[in-house]
N, C-alpha and C positions, 0 to 999 in steps of 0.2 A: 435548379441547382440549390442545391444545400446552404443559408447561410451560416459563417464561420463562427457560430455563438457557439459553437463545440466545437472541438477537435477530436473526433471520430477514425481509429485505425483498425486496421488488423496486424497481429505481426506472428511469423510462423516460427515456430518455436524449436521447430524437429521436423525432419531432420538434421542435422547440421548445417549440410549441402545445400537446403534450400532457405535459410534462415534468411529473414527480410522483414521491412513493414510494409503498408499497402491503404497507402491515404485513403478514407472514404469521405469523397466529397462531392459524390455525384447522387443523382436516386436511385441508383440501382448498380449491383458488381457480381458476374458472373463468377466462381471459381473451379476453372477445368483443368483436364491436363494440357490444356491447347488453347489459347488465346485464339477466340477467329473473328472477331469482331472488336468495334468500341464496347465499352464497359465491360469488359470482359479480363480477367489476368489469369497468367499460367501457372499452376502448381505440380511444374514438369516430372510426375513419380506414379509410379506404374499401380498405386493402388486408388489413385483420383480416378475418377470416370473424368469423360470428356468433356460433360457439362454435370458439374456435382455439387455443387452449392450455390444458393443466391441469396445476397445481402440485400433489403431493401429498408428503403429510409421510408418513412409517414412523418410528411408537414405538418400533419396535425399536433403532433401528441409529443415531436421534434424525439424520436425516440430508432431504432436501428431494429429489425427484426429479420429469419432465417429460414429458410424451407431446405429443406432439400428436393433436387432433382431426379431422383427414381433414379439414385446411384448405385451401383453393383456395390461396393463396398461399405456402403452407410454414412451416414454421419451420423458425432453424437454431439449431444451439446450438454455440458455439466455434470458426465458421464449418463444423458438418457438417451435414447437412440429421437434422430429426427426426422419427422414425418414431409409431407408436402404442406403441409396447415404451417403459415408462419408463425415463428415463435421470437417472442423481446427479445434482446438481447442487454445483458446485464452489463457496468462496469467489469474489467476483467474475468468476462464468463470464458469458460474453455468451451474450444471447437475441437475435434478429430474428425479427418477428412480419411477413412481409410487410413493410413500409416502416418499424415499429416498430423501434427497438433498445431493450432492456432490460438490465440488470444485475442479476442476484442476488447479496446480501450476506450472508453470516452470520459473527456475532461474539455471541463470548461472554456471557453476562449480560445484564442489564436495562440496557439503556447511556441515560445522561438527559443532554444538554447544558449545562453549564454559561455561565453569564451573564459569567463575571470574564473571558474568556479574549478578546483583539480578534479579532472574527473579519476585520479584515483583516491580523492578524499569522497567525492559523493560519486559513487559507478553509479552506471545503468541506466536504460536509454525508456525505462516506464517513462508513460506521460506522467507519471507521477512524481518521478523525479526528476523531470524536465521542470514540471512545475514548482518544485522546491529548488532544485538550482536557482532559478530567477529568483525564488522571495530571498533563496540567501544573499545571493548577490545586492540586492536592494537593501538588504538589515545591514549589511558587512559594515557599510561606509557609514552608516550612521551610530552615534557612541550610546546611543539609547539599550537600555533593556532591550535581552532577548528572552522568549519564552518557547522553550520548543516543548512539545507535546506529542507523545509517541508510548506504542508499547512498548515494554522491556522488551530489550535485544533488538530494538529497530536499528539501532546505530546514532540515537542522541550525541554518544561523544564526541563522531569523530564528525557532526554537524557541527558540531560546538569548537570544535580546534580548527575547522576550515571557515568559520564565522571570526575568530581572529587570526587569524592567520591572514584573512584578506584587509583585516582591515589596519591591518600595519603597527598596532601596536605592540607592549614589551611582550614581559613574561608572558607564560599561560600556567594556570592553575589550577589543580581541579578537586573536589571534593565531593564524595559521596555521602548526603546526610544522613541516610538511613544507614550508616556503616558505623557512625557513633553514638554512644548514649548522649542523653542529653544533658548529663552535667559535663562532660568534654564540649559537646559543640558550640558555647561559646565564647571559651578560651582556644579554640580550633578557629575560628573565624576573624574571632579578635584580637588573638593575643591576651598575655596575661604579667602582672608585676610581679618579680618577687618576693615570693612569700603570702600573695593575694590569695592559698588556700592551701591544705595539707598537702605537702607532696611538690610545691611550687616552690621547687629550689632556686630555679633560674627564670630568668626574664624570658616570654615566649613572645616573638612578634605578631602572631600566626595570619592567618590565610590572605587578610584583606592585603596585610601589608607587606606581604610576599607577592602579591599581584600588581603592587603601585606602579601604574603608569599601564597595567596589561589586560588580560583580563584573568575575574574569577571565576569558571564553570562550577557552580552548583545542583550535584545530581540528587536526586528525588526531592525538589526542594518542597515537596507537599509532606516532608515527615520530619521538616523544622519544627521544634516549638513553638508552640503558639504564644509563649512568654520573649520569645527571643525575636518573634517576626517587629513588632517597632523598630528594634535595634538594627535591625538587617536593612528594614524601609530605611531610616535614618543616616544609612552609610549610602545610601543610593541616590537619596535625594539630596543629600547634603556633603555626599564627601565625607562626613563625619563618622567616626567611632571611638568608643570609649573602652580598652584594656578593661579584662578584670585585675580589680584591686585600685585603677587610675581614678585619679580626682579630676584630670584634666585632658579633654578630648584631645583626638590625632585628625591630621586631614589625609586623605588619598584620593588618587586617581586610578577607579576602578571600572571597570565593564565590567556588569554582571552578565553572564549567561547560566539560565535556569533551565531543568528539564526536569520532566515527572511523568508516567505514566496517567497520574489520575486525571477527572474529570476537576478542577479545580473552582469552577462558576460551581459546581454543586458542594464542594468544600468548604466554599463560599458561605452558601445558603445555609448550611447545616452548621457553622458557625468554627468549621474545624481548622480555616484559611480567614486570614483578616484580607477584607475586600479590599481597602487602599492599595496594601501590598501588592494582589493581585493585578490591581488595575497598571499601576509600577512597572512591575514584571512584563507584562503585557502588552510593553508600547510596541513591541513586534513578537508576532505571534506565529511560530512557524508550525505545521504540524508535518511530522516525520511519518508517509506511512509506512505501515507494517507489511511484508510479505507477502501477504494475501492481495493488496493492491499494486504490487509488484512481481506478477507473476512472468512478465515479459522477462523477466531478470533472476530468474530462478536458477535456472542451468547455469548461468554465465557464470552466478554468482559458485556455485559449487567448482566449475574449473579455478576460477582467481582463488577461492578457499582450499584448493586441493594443491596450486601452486607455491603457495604460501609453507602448506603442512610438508610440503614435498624440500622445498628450500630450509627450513629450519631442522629439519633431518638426514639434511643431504642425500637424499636417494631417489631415485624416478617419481616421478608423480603418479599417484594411484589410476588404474585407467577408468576412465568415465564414459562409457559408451552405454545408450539402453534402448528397448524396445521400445516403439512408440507407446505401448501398453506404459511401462514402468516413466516414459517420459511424461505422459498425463497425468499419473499417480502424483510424482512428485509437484507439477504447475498446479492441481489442482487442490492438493493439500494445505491445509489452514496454516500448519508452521506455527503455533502459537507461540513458541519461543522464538520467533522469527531467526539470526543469522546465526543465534545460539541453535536452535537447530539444525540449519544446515551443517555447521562444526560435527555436531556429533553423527549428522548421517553421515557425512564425508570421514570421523573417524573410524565408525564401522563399517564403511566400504572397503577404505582404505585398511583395516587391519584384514579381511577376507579375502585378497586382491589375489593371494595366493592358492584360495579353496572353492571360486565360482566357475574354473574353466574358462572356457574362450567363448569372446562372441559379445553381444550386446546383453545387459543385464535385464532380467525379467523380472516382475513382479514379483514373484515368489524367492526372488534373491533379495529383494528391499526387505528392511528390518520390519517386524512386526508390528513395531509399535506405529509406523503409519496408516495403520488399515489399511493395507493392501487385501485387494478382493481380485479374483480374477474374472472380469466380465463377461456376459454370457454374449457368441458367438451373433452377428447383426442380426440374422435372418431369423434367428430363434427370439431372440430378443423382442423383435417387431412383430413377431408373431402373439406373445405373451403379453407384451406393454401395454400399461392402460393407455386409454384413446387419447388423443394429443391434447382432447378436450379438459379433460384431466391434470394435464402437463400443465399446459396454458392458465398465465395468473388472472383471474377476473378481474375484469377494470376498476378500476377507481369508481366513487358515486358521481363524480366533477367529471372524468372522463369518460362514461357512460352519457348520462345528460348532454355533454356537448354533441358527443354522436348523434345521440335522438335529434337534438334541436337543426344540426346540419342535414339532416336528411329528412328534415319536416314532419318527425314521429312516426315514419314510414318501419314498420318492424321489420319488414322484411329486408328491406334496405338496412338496417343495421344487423342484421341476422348475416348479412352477405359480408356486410365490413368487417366483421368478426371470426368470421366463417362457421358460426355457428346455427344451431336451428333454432325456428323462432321462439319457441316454447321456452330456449335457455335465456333468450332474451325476456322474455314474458316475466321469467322469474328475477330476473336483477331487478327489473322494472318495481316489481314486488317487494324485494326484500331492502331496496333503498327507497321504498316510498315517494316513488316520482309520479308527477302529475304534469302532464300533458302543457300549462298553463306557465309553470313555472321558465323562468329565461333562461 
């Protein structure tokens, strides 16, 4: 049995009807259309074979890998067709089972969802935001800086309004930095005196102290001036701020919450982020993933978006139904704008609802701009595919050498663990310069 230093899933994506997840915590899980034994689960749909895929774990390397079972309908795995030679499996790599699509998860630790957190402020049941639920929950109640870390359009804000929200203080406030030049932002943060600059007709309070007693959310707060970060540290650590045009500082009580797309420890480095600051910001650090690490919540997330578009219009909601084809197009798409582009697939679904006919949507009805390809046919495929040898990533230099050393530099022995021939062994041997001697 597997120990729990990962939490290891499957969860079926499509069709609707069979939508689930499927603990892996065992060494080994059958996937048929017939459960007939232990380790075995049903994926009761007429284009599973009866014994069609097998998950297996390796103690060694604590890593999940796949074969298929000489299925009538195939499988594929990251849109490549799969052989009987096992193959990794990746965080959030896609499966299709025949008309099944699947997703494998793994994340670290024993992950437990917590109760306090809205799940309609943070959806979706990825391990990934099982995992982010709990750090919020943990950051909420304490009044320290927060730093959330995310691409654009992961949904920072609305981490950021359910980070107070739980933690019971006032106002909330929010501010995007890169939305103002930089002789505005710090008369925008701080307030300003009358008369403190052209055009300062009137006393401005601004943002800190519109937040007094609540919090402030600062969005891309890596496109603050570098002139103005002390003065920001200095409201944080001291409660303190000083008005433009004031001789005589103000006190408040503020929560900062920060978010930014960039890499910030390298802003750091490059001298473009004052390090204090950062370190400030940083006493809780959440990171928000992006779509691609959530693909378990890809579909769902398009109904709740298509709900939404559907209620602010008053009029049916767009139908969402698709072929397993177009359902693995979309899980396994990058989404670089992550929820921003689901919006827009879902608006140009939703404006066409009237010109695709009936029936589940096919790939060639998905917009162009997601690379939609139509795949070629299993039997032709696996005929034409390079050999799974190909497919398969070559080990590590550290994972190589442990092999060698557990099997006593027996080549053939590791030619077998690999399922490769000895010759390809010969040559890793070669090309990471291993010697028989080494531990």
């Amino acid at each position: 049995m597997r120990e729990r230093a990962w939490t290891c899933r499957l969860t079926v994506v499509h069709p609707p009807e069979l939508v689930t997840a499927i603990d892996l915590d065992g060494p080994a899980l059958v996937l048929g259309r017939q459960a007939e034994g232990p380790g075995e689960r049903a994926l009761a749909h007429r284009t599973v074979s009866r014994r069609h895929l097998e998950i297996l774990w390796d103690p060694v390397h604590g890593r999940h890998h796949a074969r298929d079972l000489g299925s009538r309908n195939g499988t594929w795995l990251s849109g490549q067709p799969l052989a009987a030679i096992p193959r990794m499996l990746d965080d959030n790599a896609v499966l299709r089972l025949g008309d099944v699509v699947v997703v494998y998860e793994r994340q670290q630790g024993a992950l437990v969802d917590v109760a306090a957190v809205d799940l309609e402020a943070v959806p979706g049941d990825a391990l990934a935001v099982v995992a982010l639920r709990a750090a919020l929950a943990r950051a909420a109640v304490d009044p320290a800086p927060v730093l959330l870390i995310g691409e654009s359009g992961a949904g920072k804000e609305r981490i950021a309004a359910e980070l107070h929200r739980l933690g019971g203080r006032g106002p909330f406030i929010a501010l995007n930095c890169a939305a103002l030049s930089p002789q505005l932002v710090e008369s925008q943060l701080f307030g300003h005196q009358r008369g403190a600059f052209t055009g300062a007709s009137q006393q401005h309070l601004g943002l800190f102290r519109a937040a007094d007693g609540g919090s402030l959310f600062l969005d891309e707060i890596g496109e603050l001036p570098l002139d103005l970060q002390p003065k920001l540290l200095r409201a944080i650590e001291q409660g303190e701020l000083l008005p433009v045009g004031a001789t005589r500082p103000l006190h408040v009580d503020v929560r900062v919450i920060a978010a930014t797309n960039r890499e910030l420890q390298a802003e750091v480095e490059a001298g473009r982020f004052r390090r204090d600051l950062y370190a400030r910001l940083a006493l809780w650090e959440l990171a928000v993933p992006p779509l691609a690490r959530r693909r378990v919540d890809i579909l769902p997330w398009l109904h709740r978006l298509a709900a939404v578009w559907a209620a602010e219009r008053k009029v049916p909601a767009p139908r969402l139904e698709f072929t397993a084809l177009a359902a693995e197009q979309l899980v396994r798409h990058r989404w670089p704008e992550n929820l921003r582009g689901l919006v827009r697939l879902l608006h140009e679904l939703a404006g066409h609802a009237g010109q695709v006919g009936h029936g589940p949507l096919t790939p060639a009805q998905l917009p162009a701009w997601l690379g939609v390809h139509e795949p070629t046919p299993v039997r032709e495929a696996l005929a034409v595919a390079p050999p799974d040898d190909a497919l398969r990533p070559r080990p590590s230099r550290d994972e190589l050498l442990a092999v060698l050393v557990r099997h006593g530099w027996n080549i053939n022995a590791a030619a077998r663990h690999y399922n490769r021939d000895r010759k390809q062994i010969n040559r890793w041997i070669a090309m990471y310069a291993l010697v028989a001697s080494e531990p």
